[in-house]
N, C-alpha and C positions, 0 to 999 in steps of 0.2 A: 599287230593284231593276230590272233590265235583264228584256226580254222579246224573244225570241231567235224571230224567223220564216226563214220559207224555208230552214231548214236542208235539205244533203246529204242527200236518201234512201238508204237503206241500201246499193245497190246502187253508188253513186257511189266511184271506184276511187281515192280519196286515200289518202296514205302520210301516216305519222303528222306530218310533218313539212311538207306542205304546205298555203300557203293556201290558206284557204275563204271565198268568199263569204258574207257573214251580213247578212240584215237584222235591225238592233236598235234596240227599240225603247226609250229613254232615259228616256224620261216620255212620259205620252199624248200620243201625236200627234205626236210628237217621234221622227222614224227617222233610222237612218243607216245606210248602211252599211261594213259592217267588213272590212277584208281586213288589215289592217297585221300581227294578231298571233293572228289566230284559228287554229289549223291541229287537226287531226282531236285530236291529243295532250293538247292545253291545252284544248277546247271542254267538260270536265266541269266543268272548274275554273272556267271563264267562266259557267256556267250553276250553280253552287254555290254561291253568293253565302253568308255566312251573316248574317242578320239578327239583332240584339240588341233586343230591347224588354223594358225597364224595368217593373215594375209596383208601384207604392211601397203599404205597406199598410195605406194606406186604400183605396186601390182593392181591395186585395185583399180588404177586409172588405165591399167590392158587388159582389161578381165574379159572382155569381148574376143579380142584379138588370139590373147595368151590365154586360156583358161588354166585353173591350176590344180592340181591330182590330189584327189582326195586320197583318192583308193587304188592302188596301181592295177592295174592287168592281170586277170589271177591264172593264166594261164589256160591251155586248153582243154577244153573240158570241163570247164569251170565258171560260174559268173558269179558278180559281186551285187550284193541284194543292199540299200541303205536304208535303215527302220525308221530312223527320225534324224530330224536335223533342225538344230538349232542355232542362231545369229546371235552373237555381239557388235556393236556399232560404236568403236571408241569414237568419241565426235574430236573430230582436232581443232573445230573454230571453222571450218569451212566447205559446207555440206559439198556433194557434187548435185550437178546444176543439170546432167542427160543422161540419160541410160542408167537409171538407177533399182531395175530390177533383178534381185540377185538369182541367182537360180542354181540348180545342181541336177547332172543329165548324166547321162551313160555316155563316153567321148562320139563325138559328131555326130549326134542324132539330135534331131528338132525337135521333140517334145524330152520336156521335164521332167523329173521325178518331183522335186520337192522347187518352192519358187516364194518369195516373198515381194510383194508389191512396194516398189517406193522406197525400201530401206536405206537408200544412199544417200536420201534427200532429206532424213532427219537433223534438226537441229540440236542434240542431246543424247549423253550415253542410251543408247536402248540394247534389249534384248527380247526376241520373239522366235517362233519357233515360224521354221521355213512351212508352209501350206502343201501338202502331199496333195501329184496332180491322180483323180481318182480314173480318169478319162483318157485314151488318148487320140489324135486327131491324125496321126500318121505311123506306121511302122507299130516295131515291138516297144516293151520297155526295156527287156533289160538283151544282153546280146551277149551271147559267150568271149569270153577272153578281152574285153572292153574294158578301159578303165573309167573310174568314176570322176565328173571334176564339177568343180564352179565354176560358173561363168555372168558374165552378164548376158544378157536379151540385147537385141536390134546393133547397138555399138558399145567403143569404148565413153566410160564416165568420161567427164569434162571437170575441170577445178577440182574438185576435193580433197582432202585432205585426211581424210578419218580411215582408221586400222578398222578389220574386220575381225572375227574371231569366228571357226566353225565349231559347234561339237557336232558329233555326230557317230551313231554305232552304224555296224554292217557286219555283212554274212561273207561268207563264202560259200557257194554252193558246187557240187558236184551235180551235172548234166546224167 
């Protein structure tokens, strides 16, 4: 995932079709900048990236316990923002039977960003998009230098057998 600084302030009088300066950032530490193909039109689409992570299930039967990193740590000074997030449920034959609310938090904090009710308990391929929590009922949402993950609610699932799938885009923010 790309992390997009010095962008245009709002005020900056580009037409949709011309370029923009962009610093991007490739990997840590790792900047460049971008004029080749960035222009006002195409920068949603450059900063939408959609990521795919895999959750095979057995992890998903410690998703409680283990939670598993979306989005690493983006260092200091920095927090990781997640836009949307959406669920695949490959069914294996054998739903889980508790703790079947999947969810995605900022690491160790009690409330959610995004949370889907019941998913683990379907009996059939599904896909739905995880429910953005709009409220929260403790602390911040998001927290500098934290990384982003999945987990389950209350405990680990019981029985199951079914692969998860996440997509999901995200930011990286400067503080």
């Amino acid at each position: 995932m790309s992390t997009i600084h010095n962008l245009p302030n709002a005020g900056t009088n580009y037409k949709d079709d011309d370029r923009m300066p962009v610093d991007v950032e490739t990997s840590p530490g790792s900047r460049v900048w971008v004029t080749d193909y960035i222009t006002k039109k195409n920068l949603f689409e450059f900063q939408g990236m959609v990521i795919k992570k895999e959750i095979a299930s057995a992890s998903v039967l410690t998703l409680n316990t283990t939670p598993i990193q979306l989005v690493p740590s983006p260092g200091v000074g920095k927090f990781a923002i997640v836009k949307e997030c959406v669920c695949k449920l490959s069914y294996g034959g054998i739903a889980y039977a508790t703790n079947t609310n999947l969810a995605v938090r900022v690491q160790s904090m009690t409330d959610f960003l995004f949370r889907t009710v019941g998913i683990l308990s379907v009996t059939a391929d599904t896909f739905i998009n995880l429910k953005k929590q709009d409220e929260l009922t403790t602390g911040a949402q998001y927290i500098e230098n934290r990384q982003i993950e999945a987990y389950v609610e209350t405990g680990d699932p019981t029985l199951g057998n079914s692969d998860v799938i996440l997509y999901y885009q995200y930011f990286i923010l400067d503080i």
